[in-house]
C-alpha positions as CSV (number, residue, x, y, z in Angstrom):
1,X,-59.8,-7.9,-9.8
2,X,-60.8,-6.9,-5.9
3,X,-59.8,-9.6,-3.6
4,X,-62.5,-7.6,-1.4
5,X,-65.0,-10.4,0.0
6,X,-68.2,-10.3,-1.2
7,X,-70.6,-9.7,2.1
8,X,-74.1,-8.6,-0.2
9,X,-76.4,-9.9,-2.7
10,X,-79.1,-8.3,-4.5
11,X,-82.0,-10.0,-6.2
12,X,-83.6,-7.9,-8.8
13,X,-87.2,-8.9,-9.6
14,X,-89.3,-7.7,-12.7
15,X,-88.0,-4.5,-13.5
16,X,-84.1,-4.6,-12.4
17,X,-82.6,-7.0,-14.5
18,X,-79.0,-5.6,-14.0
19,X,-77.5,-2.8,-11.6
20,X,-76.3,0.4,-12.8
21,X,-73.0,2.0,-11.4
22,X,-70.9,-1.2,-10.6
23,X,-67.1,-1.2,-11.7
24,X,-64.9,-4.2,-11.8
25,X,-67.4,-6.1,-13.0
26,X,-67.5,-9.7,-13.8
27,X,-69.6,-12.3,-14.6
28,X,-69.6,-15.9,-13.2
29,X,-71.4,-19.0,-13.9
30,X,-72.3,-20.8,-10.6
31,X,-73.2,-24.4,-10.2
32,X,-75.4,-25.5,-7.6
33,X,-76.3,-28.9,-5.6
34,X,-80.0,-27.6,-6.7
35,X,-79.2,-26.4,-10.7
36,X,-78.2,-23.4,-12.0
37,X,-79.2,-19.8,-10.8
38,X,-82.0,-17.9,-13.0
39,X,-78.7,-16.0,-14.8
40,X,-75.0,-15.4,-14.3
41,X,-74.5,-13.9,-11.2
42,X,-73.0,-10.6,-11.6
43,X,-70.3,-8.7,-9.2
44,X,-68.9,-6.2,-9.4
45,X,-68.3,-2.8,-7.0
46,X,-70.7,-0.6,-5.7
47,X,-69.8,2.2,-3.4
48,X,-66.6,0.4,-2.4
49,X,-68.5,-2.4,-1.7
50,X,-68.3,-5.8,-3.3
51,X,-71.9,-6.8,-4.4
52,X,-73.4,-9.7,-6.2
53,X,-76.1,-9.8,-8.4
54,X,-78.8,-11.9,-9.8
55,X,-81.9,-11.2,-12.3
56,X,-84.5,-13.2,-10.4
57,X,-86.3,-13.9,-13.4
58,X,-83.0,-14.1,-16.2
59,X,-82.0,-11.3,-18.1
60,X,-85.0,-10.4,-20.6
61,X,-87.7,-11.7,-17.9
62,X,-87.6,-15.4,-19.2
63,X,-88.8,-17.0,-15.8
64,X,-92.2,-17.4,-15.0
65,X,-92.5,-17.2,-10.8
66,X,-93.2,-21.1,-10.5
67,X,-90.0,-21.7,-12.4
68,X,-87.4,-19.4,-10.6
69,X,-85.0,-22.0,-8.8
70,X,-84.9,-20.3,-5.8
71,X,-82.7,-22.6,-3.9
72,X,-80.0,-22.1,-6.7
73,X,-80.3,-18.2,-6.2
74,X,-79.9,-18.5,-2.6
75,X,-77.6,-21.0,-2.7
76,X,-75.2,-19.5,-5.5
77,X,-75.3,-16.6,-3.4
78,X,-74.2,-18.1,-0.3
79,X,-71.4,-19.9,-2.0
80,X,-69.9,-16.5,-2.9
81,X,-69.8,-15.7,0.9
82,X,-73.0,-13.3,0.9
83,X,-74.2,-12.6,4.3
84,X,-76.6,-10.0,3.6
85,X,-79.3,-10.0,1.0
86,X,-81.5,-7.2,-0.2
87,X,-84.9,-8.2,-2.8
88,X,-86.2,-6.0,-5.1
89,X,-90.0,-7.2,-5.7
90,X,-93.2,-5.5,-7.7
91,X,-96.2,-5.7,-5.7
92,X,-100.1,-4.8,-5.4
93,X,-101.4,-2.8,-3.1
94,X,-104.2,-4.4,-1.0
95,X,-104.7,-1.3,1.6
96,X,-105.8,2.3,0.4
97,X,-103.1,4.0,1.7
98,X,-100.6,2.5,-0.2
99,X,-100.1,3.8,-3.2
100,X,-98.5,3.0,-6.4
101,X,-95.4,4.2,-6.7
102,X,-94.9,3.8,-2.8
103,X,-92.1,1.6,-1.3
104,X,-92.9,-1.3,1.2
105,X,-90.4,-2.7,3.7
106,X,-92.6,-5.8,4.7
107,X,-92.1,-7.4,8.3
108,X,-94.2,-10.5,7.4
109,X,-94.7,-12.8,4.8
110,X,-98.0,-15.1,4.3
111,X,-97.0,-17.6,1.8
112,X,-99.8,-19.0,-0.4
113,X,-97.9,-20.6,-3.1
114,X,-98.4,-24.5,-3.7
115,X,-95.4,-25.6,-6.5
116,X,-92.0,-24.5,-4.8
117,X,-89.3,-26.0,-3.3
118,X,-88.9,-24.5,0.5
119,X,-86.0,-26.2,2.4
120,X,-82.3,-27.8,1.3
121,X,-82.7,-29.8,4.1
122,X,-83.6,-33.7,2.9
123,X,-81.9,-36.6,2.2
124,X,-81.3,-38.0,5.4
125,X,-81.5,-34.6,7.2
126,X,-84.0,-33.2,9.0
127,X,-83.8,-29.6,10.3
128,X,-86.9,-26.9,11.8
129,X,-86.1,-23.3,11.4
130,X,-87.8,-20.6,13.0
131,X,-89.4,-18.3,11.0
132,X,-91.7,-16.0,13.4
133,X,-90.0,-13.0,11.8
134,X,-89.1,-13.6,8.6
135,X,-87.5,-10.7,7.4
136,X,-84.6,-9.9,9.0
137,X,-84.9,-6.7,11.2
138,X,-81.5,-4.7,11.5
139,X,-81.3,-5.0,7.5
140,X,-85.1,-3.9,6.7
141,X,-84.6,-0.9,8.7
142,X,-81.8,0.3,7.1
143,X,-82.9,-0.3,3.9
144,X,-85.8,1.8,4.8
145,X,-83.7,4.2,5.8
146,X,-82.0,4.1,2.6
147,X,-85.0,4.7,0.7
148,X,-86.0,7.4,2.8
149,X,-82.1,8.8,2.6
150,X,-83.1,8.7,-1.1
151,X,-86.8,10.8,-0.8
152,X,-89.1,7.4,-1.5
153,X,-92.0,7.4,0.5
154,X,-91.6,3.9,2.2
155,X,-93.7,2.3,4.8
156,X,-92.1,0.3,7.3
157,X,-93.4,-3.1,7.8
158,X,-96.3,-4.9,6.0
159,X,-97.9,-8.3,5.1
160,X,-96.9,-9.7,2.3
161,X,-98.7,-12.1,0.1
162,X,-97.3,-14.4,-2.0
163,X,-99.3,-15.9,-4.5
164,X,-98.2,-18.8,-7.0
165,X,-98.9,-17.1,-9.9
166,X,-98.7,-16.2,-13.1
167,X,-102.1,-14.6,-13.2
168,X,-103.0,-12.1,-11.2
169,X,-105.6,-12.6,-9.0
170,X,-109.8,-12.5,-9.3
171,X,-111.7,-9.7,-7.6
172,X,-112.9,-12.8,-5.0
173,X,-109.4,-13.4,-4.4
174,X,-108.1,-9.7,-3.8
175,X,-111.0,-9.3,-1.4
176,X,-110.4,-12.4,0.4
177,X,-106.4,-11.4,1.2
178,X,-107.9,-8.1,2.6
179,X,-109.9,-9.4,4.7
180,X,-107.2,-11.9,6.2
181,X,-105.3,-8.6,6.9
182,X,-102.8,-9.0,4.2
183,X,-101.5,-5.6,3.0
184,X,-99.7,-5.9,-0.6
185,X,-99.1,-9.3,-3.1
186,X,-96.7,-10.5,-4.8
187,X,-95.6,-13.6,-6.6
188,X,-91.7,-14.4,-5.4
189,X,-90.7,-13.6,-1.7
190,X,-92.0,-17.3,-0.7
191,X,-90.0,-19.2,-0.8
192,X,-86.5,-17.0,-1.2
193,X,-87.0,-15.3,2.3
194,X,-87.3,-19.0,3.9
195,X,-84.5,-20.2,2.0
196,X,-82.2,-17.4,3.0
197,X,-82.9,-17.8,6.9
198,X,-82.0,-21.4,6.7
199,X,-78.6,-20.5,4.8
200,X,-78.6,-17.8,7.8
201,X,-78.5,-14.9,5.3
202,X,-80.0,-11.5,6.3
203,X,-82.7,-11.0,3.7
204,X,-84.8,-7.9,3.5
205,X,-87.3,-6.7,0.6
206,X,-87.6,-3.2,-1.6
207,X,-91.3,-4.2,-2.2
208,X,-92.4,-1.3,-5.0
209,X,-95.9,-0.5,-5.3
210,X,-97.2,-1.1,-8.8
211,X,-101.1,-1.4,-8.4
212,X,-103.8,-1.7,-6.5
213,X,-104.6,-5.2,-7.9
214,X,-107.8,-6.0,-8.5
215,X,-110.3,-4.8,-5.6
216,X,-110.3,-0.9,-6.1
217,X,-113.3,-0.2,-7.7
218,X,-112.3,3.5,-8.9
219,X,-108.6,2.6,-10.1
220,X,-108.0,0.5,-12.9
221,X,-107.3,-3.5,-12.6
222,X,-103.2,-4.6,-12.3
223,X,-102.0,-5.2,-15.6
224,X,-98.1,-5.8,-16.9
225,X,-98.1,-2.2,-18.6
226,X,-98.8,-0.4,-15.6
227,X,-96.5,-2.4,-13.4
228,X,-93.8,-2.1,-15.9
229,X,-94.4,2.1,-15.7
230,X,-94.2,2.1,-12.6
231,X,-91.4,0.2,-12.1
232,X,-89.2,2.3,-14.6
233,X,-90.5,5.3,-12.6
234,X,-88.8,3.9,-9.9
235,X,-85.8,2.5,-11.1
236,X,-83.7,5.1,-10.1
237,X,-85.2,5.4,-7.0
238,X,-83.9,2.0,-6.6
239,X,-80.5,1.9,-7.4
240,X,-80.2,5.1,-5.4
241,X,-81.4,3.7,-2.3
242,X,-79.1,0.6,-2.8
243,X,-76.1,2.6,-3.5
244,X,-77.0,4.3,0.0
245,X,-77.6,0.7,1.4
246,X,-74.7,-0.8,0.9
247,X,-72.5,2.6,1.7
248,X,-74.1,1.4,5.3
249,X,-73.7,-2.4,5.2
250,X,-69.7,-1.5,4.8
251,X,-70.0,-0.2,8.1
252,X,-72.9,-1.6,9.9
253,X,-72.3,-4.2,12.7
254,X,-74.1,-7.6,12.0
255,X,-76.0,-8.5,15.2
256,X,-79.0,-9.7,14.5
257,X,-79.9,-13.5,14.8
258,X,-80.0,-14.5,11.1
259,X,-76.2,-15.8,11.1
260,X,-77.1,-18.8,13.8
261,X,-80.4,-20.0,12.6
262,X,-79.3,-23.3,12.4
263,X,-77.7,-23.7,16.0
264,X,-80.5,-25.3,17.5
265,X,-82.8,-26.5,14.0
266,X,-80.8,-29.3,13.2
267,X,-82.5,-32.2,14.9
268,X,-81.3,-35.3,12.8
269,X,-78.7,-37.9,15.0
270,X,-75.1,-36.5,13.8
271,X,-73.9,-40.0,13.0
272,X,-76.4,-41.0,10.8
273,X,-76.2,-37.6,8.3
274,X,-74.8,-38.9,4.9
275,X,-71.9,-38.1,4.3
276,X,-72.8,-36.9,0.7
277,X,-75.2,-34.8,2.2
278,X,-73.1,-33.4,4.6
279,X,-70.5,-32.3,1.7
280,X,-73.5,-31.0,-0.4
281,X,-74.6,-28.3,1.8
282,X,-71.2,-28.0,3.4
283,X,-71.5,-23.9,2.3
284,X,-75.0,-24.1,4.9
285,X,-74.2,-26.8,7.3
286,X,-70.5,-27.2,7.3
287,X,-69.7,-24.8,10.3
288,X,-71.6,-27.1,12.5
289,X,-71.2,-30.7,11.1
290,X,-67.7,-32.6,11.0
291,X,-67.1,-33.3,6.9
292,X,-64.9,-36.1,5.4
């Protein structure tokens, strides 16, 4: 097996529940301080590049939303040495111009949900990341350029919904994120983009365009047989445009401000960390707090 490090992650969402063209693959089972991830995490090599993988929602789609452990995902990933992760998400369209089918490369994220864990931090410490920008913004441009590499039609930047879930919304709903200038919906990027900025990963979203949810009054309601068309529609689109991504990420200098979030968000009096806290997230906070 490649001793090659293992610097991206992909989470597939509904849709991608394994990625095509990976050699060398293997399959590991990864324990976390927080449970197990949603599936084995998959690596393997893509373009040369060593990639991990994880169906967001298992293999089969056995996850609701609300039950995806997020922090295990994110966690497992980091533990592997990922610096750079790229979400695939389904999405509604809550703007006219976006159009099933369409690819969204969001720049903001409102997050509605009410159920989910949102932080590792706990447990005797405290830390406030900032989260103005969620997305990271060296990595969401070249994945648009991937997918534009690849002939999608993507929009560049967005905001993104997230709802808890698993129904899709009412008419009163849809309406109401419209008019609080919300521009597509979905039911997963809250809390994993969070998560990944406090484990200082780049994280970046492939948000595909499934419906118009419920507000257009001449298209037909969201429903799980038109978002799983679409989505197979574009399912080569996908893989194509990651294969192009990570081709880039190889190469692509990391200077954007996602690997120090924690330099100034840790706020808790060193001395009085636990030290079983401190060795738990030693994979997040080891680099800046003595262990042992």
């Amino acid at each position: 097996m490649s001793e090659n490090p293992i610097r991206v992650g992909v989470i597939g969402g509904s849709g991608l529940y394994q990625m095509e063209g990976l050699t060398d693959v293997e399959e590991r089972p990864v324990t976390t301080p927080f449970g197990n991830p949603s599936d084995l995490v998959v690596v393997g090599t893509l373009e040369g590049v060593r990639v991990a993988f994880i169906a967001r929602h298992g293999r089969g789609h056995r996850l609701l939303p609300t039950e995806v452990n997020y922090r295990a995902n994110i966690f497992a990933l980091k533990s592997l040495g990922v610096e750079q992760v790229i979400s695939i998400s389904a999405c509604g369209s809550l703007r006219e111009h976006l159009h099933p089918g369409d690819i969204v490369i969001p720049d903001q994220v409102f997050d509605f949900t009410k159920k989910r864990a949102y932080t590792f931090l706990g447990d005797g410490l405290v830390g406030h990341i900032g989260v103005a920008d969620p997305f990271c913004p060296r990595l969401s441009a070249l994945l648009a350029d991937a997918v534009t590499q690849v002939e999608g039609t993507v929009h560049r930047g967005g905001r993104f919904i997230t709802i808890e879930g698993p129904r899709f919304s009412t008419k009163g709903e849809s309406y109401t994120y419209r008019a609080w200038g919300m521009d597509i919906i979905g039911m997963t990027t809250s809390p994993e983009v969070f998560l990944a900025r406090e484990a200082e990963m780049c994280y970046a979203v492939m948000a595909h365009i499934t419906d118009y949810d419920v507000w257009h009054e001449t298209e037909d309601p969201v429903s799980v047989d038109a978002l799983l068309a679409t989505l197979s529609a574009n399912a080569t689109l996908a893989q194509d445009a990651l294969r192009a991504l990570v081709a880039k990420l190889a190469i692509a200098e990391r200077d954007c401000e996602c690997g120090s979030t924690l330099a100034t968000a840790l706020i808790t009096q060193r001395d009085l960390i636990p030290a079983d806290t401190k060795e738990r997230l030693a994979p997040i906070v080891g680099k800046y707090l003595e262990l042992g």
